[in-house]
C-alpha positions as CSV (number, residue, x, y, z in Angstrom):
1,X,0.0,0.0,0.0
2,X,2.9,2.7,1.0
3,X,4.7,1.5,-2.3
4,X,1.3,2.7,-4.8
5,X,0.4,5.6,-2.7
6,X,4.0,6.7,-2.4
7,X,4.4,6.6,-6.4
8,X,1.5,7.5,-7.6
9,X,0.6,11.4,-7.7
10,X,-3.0,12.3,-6.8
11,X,-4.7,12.6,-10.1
12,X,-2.9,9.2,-10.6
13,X,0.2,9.6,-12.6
14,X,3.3,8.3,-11.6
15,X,5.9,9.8,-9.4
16,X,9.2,8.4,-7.8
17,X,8.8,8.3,-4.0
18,X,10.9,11.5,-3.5
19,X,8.9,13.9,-5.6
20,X,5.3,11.9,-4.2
21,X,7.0,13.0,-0.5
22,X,8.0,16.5,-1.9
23,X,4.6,16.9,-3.5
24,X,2.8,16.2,-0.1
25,X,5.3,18.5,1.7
26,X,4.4,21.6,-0.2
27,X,0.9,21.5,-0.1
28,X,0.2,20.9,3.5
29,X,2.0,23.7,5.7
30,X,4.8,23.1,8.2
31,X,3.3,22.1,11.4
32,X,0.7,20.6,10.1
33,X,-0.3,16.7,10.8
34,X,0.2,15.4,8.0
35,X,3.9,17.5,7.2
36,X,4.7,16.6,10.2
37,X,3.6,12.8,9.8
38,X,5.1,12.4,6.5
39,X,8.6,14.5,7.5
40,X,8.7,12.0,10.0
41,X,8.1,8.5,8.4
42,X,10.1,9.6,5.3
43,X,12.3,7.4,6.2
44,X,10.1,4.5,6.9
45,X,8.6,5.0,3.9
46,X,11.8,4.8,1.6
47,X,12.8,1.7,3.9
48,X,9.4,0.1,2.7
49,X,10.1,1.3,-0.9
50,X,12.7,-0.2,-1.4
51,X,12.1,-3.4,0.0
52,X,8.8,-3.4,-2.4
53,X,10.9,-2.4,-5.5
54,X,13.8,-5.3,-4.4
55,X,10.9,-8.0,-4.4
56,X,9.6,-6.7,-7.6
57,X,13.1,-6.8,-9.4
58,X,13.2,-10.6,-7.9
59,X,9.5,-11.2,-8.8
60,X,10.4,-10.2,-12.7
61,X,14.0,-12.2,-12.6
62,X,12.2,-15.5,-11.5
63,X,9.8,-14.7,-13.7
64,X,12.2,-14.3,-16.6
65,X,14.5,-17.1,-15.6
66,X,11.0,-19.9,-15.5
67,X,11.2,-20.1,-11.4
């Protein structure tokens, strides 16, 4: 779930994870719950990013390889 919402912009086009994060920064003001929630998972959410885009890249190899 963190992986899709985290690159996917919010009329639904994609974004890498850093400019999603940026995107959400800017339109909520500092202080604010949800800055302050994503400034402080950011991150947790890359941690969780990348392990989604690592089993991805070792979904498609197996896939490619017949395993």
């Amino acid at each position: 779930m963190i992986y899709a919402d985290m690159t996917t912009g919010p009329a639904g086009q994609s974004f890498d994870s850093d400019r999603r994060i940026e995107e959400i920064l800017v339109r909520y003001d500092v202080g604010s719950e949800v800055h302050t929630a994503i400034s402080n998972a950011r991150p947790y959410l890359a941690a969780a990013i990348e392990r989604t885009q690592e089993r991805l890249g070792r979904t498609a190899t197996q896939s490619a390889n017949g395993s």
